[in-house]
C-alpha positions as CSV (number, residue, x, y, z in Angstrom):
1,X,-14.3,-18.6,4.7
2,X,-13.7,-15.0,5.9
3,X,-13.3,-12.3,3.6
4,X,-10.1,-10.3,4.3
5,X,-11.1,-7.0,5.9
6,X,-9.7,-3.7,3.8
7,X,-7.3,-1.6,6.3
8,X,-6.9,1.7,6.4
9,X,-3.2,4.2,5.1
10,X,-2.9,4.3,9.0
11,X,-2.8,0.6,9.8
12,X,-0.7,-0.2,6.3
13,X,1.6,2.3,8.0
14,X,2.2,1.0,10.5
15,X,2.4,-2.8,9.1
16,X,4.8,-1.7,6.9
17,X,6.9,0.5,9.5
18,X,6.5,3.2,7.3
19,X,5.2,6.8,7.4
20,X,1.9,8.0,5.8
21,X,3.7,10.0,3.9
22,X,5.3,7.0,2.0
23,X,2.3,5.2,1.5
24,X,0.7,8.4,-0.4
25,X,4.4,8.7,-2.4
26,X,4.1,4.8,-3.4
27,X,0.4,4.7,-4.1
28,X,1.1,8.1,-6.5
29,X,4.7,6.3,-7.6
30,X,5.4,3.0,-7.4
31,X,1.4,1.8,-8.3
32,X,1.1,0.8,-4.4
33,X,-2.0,-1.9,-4.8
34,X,-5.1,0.8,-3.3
35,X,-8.3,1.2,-3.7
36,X,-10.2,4.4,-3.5
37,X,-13.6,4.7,-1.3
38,X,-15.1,7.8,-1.8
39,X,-12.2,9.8,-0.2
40,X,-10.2,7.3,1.5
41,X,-7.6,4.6,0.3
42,X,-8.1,0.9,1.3
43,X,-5.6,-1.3,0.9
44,X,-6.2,-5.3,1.1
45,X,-3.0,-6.9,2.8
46,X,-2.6,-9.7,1.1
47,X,-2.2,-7.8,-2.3
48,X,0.4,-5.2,-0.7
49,X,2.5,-8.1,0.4
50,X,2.9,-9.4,-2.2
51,X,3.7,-6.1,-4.0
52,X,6.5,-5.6,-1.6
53,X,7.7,-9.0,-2.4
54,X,7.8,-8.4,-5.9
55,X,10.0,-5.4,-5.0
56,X,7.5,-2.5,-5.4
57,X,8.9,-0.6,-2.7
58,X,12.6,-0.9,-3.4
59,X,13.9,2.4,-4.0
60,X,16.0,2.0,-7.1
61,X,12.7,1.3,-9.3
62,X,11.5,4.6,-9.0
63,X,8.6,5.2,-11.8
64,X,8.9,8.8,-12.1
């Protein structure tokens, strides 16, 4: 079995179709599923699928 590789804010961007910019405002927000290395954020897929599924990124739960 393969481990499933951590991807970068870049290539969650652009998975989601989304800018940087949101994926900084939802990790800081909305508890995006990240993981900070040193200075960067990793982010597994699978676990911000299924975030998005659970409605993390909807826009009328804002957590501020």
């Amino acid at each position: 079995m393969t481990a499933e590789p951590w991807v970068s804010v870049d290539q969650m961007a652009a998975h989601l179709g989304v800018t940087r910019d949101s994926i900084y405002r939802w990790i800081d927000r909305k508890a995006l599923p990240a993981h900070r290395v040193g200075r960067l954020w990793k982010f597994k897929v699978s676990e911000v699928d299924a975030w998005v599924r659970a409605g993390g990124a909807d826009e009328h739960k804002d957590q501020d």
